[in-house]
C-alpha positions as CSV (number, residue, x, y, z in Angstrom):
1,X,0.4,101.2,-111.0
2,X,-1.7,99.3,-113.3
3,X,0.9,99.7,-116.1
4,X,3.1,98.5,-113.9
5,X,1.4,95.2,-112.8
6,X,0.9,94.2,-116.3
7,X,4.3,94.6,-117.1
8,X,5.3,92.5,-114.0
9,X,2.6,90.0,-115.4
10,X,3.7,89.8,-119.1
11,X,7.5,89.2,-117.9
12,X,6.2,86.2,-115.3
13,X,4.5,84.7,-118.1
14,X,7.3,85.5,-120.8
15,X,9.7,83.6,-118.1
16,X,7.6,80.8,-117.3
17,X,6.6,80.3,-121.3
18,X,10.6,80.0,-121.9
19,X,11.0,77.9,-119.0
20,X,8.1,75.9,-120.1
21,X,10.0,75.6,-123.8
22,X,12.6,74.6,-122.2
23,X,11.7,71.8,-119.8
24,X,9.7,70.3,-122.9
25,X,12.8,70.5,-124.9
26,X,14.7,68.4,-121.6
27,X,11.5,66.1,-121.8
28,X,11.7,65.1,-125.7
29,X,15.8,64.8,-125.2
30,X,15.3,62.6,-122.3
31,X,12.3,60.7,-124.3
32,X,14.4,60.1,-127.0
33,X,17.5,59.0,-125.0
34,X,15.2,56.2,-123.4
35,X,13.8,55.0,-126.5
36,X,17.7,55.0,-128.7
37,X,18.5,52.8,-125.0
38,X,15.8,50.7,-125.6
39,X,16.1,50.3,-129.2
40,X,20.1,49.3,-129.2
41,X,19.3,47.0,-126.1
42,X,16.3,45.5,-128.7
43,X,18.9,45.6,-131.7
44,X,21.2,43.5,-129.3
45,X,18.9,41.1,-128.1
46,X,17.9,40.6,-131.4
47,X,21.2,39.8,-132.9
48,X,22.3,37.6,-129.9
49,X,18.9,35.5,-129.9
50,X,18.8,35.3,-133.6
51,X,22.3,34.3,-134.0
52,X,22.6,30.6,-136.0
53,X,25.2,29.0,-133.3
54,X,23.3,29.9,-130.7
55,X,20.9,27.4,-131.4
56,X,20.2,25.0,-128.6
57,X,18.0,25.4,-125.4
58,X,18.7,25.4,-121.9
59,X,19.4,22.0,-121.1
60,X,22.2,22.0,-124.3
61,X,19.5,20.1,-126.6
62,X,20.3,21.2,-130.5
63,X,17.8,22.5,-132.0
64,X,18.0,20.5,-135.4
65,X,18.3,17.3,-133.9
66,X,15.0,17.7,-132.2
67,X,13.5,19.0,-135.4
68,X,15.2,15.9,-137.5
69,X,14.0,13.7,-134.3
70,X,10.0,15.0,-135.1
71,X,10.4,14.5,-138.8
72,X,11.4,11.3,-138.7
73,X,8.5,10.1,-136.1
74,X,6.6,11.5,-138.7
75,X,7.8,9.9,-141.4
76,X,7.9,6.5,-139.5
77,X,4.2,7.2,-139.1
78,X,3.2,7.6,-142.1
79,X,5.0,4.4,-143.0
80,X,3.0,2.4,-140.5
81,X,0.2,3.8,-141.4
82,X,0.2,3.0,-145.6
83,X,1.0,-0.1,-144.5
84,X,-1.9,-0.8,-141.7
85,X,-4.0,0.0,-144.9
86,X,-2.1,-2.1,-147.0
87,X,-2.7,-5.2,-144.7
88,X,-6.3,-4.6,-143.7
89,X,-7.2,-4.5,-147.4
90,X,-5.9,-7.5,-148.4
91,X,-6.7,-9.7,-144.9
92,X,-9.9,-11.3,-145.4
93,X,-12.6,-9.7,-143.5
94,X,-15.1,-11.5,-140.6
C-alpha cells in the first residue's frame, strides 16, 4: 500500500514537473514574442521619426529654417554687440 502511494506520488510529481517544463517553455515563447513586437514596433518608430523628410513639427514649421532663423539672431547679436563696444570706447566718457 505504501509502495503503492509512492508510486502514485512520483507519477503526480513527474506529471506536474513536465507540465511545469512546459508552461515555462509557453511563458519564454510568449516573452519573447512580446519583446520581437516591441522591438520591430521600436525599429519602426525609429525609422519613421528619424527619417530626413520628415523634418518639420506639427504646425508644418521646417526644422532648418528655425535653426537658420536662431543662428542668425545670433549672429546679428554678436554684431551689435562688437559694435556697442566699439562705440563706447571711442565716445568720450562723463
Amino acid at each position: 500500500m505504501i509502495r503503492a502511494s509512492s508510486q502514485e506520488a512520483e507519477a503526480a510529481l513527474t506529471a506536474f514537473i513536465t507540465e511545469l517544463e512546459s508552461n515555462q517553455a509557453r511563458l519564454e515563447g510568449i516573452i519573447f514574442d512580446y519583446y520581437r513586437q516591441n522591438n520591430e514596433r521600436d525599429a519602426e518608430n525609429s525609422i519613421l521619426f528619424t527619417n530626413p523628410s520628415i523634418t518639420t513639427t506639427s504646425e508644418g514649421v521646417n526644422l532648418m529654417m528655425v535653426a537658420a532663423v536662431f543662428i542668425a539672431l545670433s549672429i546679428v547679436g554678436c554684431v551689435v554687440g562688437v559694435i556697442a563696444a566699439v562705440v563706447k570706447k571711442y565716445l568720450p566718457g562723463p
